[in-house]
C-alpha positions as CSV (number, residue, x, y, z in Angstrom):
1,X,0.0,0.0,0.0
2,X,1.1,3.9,-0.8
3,X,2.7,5.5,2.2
4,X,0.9,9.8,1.8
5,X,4.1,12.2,0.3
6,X,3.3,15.7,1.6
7,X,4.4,17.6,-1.3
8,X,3.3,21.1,0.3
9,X,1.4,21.9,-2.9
10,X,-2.0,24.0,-2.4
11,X,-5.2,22.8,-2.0
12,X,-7.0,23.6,-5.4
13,X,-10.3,24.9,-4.1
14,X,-10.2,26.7,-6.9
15,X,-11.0,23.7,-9.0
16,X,-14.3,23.0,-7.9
17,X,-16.7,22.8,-10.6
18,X,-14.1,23.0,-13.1
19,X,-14.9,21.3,-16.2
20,X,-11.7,19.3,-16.4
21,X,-10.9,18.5,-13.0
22,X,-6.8,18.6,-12.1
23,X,-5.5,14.5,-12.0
24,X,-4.8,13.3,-8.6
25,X,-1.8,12.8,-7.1
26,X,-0.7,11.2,-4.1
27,X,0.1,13.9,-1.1
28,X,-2.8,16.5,-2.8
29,X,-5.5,17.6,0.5
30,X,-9.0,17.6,-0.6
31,X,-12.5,17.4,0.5
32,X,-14.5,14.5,-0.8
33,X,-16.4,16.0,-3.3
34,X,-13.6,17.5,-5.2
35,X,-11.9,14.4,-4.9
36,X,-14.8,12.3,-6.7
37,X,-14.9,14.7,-8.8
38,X,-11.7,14.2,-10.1
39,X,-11.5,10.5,-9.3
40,X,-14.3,9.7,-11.8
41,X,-12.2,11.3,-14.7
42,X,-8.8,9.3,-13.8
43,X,-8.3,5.8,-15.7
44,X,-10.7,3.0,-14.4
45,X,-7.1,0.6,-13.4
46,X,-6.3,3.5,-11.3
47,X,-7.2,3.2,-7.6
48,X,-7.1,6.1,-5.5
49,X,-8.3,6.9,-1.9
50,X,-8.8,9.7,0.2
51,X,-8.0,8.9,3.7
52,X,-8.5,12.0,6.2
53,X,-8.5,14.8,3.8
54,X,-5.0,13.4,2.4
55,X,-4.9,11.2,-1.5
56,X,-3.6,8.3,-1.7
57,X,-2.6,6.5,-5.1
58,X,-2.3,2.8,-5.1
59,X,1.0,1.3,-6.9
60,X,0.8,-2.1,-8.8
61,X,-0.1,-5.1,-6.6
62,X,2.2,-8.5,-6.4
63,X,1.3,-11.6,-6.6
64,X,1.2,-11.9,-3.1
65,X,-1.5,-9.3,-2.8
66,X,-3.8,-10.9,-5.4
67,X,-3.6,-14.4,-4.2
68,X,-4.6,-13.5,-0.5
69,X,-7.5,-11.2,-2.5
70,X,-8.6,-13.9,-4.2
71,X,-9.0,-15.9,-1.1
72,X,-10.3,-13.6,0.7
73,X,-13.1,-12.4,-1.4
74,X,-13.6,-16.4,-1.8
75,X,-14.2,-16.7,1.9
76,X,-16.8,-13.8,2.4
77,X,-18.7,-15.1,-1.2
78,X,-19.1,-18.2,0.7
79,X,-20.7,-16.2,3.6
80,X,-22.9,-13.9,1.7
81,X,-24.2,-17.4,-0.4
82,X,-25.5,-19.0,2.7
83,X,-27.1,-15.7,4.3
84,X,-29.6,-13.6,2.6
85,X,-29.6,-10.3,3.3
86,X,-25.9,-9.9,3.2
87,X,-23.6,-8.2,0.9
88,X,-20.0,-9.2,-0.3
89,X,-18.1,-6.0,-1.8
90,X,-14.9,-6.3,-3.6
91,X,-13.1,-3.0,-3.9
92,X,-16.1,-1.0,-3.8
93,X,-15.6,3.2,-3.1
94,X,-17.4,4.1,0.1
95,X,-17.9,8.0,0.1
96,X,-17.6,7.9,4.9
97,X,-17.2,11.5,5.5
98,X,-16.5,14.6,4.0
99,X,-12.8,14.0,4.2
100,X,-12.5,10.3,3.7
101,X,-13.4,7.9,0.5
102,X,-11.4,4.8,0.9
103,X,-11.8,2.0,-1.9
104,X,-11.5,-1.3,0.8
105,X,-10.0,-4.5,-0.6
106,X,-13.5,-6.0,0.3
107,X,-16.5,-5.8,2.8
108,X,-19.8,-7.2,4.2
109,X,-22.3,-5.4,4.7
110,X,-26.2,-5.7,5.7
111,X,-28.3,-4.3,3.3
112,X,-30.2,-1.3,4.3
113,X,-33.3,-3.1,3.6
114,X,-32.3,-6.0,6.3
115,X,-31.2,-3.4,9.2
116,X,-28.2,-2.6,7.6
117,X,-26.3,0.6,8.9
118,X,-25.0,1.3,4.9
119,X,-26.4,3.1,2.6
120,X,-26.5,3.0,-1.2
121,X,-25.9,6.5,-3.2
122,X,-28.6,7.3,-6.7
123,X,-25.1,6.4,-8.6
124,X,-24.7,3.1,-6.8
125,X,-21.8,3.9,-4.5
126,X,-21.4,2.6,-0.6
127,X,-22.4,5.4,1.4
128,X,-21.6,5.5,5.3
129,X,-19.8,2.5,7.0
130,X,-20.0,-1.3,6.2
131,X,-20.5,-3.3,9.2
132,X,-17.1,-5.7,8.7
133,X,-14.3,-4.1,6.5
134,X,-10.8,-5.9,5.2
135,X,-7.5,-5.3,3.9
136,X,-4.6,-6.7,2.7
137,X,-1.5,-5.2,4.0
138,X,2.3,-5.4,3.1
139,X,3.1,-4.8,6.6
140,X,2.3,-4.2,10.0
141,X,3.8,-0.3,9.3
142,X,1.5,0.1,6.6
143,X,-1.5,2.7,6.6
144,X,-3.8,0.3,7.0
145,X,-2.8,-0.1,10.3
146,X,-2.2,3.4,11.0
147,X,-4.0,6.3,9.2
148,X,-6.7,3.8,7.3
149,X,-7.7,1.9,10.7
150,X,-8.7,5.5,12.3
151,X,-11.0,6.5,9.5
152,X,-12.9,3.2,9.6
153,X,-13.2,3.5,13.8
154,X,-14.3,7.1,13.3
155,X,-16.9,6.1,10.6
156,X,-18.6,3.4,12.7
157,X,-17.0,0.4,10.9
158,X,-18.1,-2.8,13.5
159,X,-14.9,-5.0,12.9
160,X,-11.8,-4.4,10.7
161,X,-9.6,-7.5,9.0
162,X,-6.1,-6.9,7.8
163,X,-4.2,-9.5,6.5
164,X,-0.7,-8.4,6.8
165,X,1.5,-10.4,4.4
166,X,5.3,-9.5,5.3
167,X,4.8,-10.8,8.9
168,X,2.3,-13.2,8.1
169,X,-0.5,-12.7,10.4
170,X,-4.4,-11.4,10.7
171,X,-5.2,-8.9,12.9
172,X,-9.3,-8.4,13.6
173,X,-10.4,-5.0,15.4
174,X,-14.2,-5.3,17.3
175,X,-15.2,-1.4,17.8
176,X,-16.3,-1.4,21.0
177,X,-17.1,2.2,22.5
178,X,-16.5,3.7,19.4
179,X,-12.8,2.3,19.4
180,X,-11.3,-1.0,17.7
181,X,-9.9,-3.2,20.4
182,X,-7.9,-6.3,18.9
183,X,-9.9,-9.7,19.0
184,X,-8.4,-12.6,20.4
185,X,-8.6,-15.9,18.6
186,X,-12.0,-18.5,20.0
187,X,-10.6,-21.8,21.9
188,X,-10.8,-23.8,18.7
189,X,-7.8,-21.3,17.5
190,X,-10.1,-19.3,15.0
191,X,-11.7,-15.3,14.8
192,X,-15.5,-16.0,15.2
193,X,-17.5,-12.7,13.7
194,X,-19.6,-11.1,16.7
195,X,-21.3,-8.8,13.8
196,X,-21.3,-11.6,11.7
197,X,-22.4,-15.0,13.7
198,X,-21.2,-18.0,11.8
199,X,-18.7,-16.1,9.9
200,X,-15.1,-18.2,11.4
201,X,-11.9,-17.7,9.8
202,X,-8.9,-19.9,10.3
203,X,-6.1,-17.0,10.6
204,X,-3.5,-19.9,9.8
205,X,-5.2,-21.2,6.9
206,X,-5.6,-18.1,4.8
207,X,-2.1,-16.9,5.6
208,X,-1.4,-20.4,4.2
209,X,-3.1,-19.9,0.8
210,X,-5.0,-23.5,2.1
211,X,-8.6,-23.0,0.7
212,X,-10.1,-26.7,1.8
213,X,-9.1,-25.7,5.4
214,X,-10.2,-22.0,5.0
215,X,-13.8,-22.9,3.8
216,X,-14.0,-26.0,6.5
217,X,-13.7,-24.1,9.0
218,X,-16.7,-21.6,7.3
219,X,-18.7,-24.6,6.8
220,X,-18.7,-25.5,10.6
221,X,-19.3,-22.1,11.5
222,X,-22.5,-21.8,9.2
223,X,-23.8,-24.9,11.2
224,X,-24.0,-23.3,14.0
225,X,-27.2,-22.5,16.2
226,X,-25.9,-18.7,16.2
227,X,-26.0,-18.3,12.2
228,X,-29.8,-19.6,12.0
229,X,-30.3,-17.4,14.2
230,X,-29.2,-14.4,12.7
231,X,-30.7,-15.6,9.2
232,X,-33.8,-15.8,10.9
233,X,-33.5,-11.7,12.2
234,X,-32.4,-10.4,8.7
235,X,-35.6,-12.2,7.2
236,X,-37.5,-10.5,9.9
237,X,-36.9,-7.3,7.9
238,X,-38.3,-8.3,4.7
């Protein structure tokens, strides 16, 4: 992930409304709607956030990086298959505040319809928070463990995954009181979801690439009592 470069250049209020907006560049300090603005007119392979007023401009992913992705968005798929109501995102722009507009590797979220706390914009953005967000990280120094994991506890995001790749290990953050504490691992050595029920992640098995382990352990998760349960209150909503 791109580390900000404050490059001391001027914020270009002044560019509001222009017809062309200026390209973004990482370090530039803007307000969200400027920065839409002129994200919408960038290159559709380019991925940019704003993250507390400050742009951010994504380099070119390894290997690495894709393969955990892949996983990943595997895993939650899996989830959103066996509980209606609930929504897989995969690098879907959430407008959050008026300074922030990250692009998350992927999130699940309730739709608003099922007592969901998200919102959908009239041009079909993620507006708000998303109840369980994730990341994958280079390393534990990276913004998302820094700068990104502030915005999403400010927003209201329930529980935060980042998959940290150089160290090889998962952290999961559980806002409680409006700040993320760090969840420990269930005595069967796996994160159980408290937004989430049934939604168990062997930490070992995704770092591991091991897919048959990593959807086993989903599969006994989605069994139990505490997922029925919670299918049972999002079809309450309909």
């Amino acid at each position: 992930m791109a580390l900000p470069i404050i490059s001391g250049t001027p914020q270009l209020d002044d560019q509001i409304g222009a017809s062309i907006p200026v390209p973004l560049e990482t370090g530039d300090h803007l307000c969200q709607k400027e920065f839409h603005a002129r994200y919408e007119m960038m290159r559709t392979e380019t991925k940019a956030e704003l993250i507390g007023g400050i742009v951010y401009i994504h380099a070119a992913l390894r290997r690495s990086h894709g393969r955990a992705h892949s996983l990943l968005m595997r895993w939650l798929g899996c989830y959103e298959d066996a509980t209606p109501g609930v929504e897989a995102c995969d690098n879907a722009t959430t407008i959050m505040s008026d300074d922030s507009e990250p692009q998350p590797d992927a999130c699940l979220i309730i739709a608003p319809d099922r007592g969901g706390q998200i919102q959908f914009t009239d041009d079909d953005y993620l507006k708000g928070a998303p109840e369980l967000v994730a990341e994958i990280a280079s390393s534990t120094e990276s913004f998302d463990l820094h700068a990104k994991k502030q915005t999403y506890q400010r927003a209201g995001v329930k529980e935060y995954l980042v998959v940290v790749l150089r160290q090889q290990k998962i952290f999961w953050f559980a806002n409680r009181n409006n700040a993320f504490e760090e969840m420990s691992l269930e005595p069967d050595g796996n994160f159980h979801s408290q937004v989430f029920p049934g939604l168990w992640l062997d930490p070992r098995a995704l770092i591991a690439l091991d897919r048959i382990q990593l959807l086993h352990v989903l599969k006994m998760g989605l069994c139990d009592q505490a997922h029925s349960d919670f299918v049972g209150r999002l079809n309450s909503h309909r």
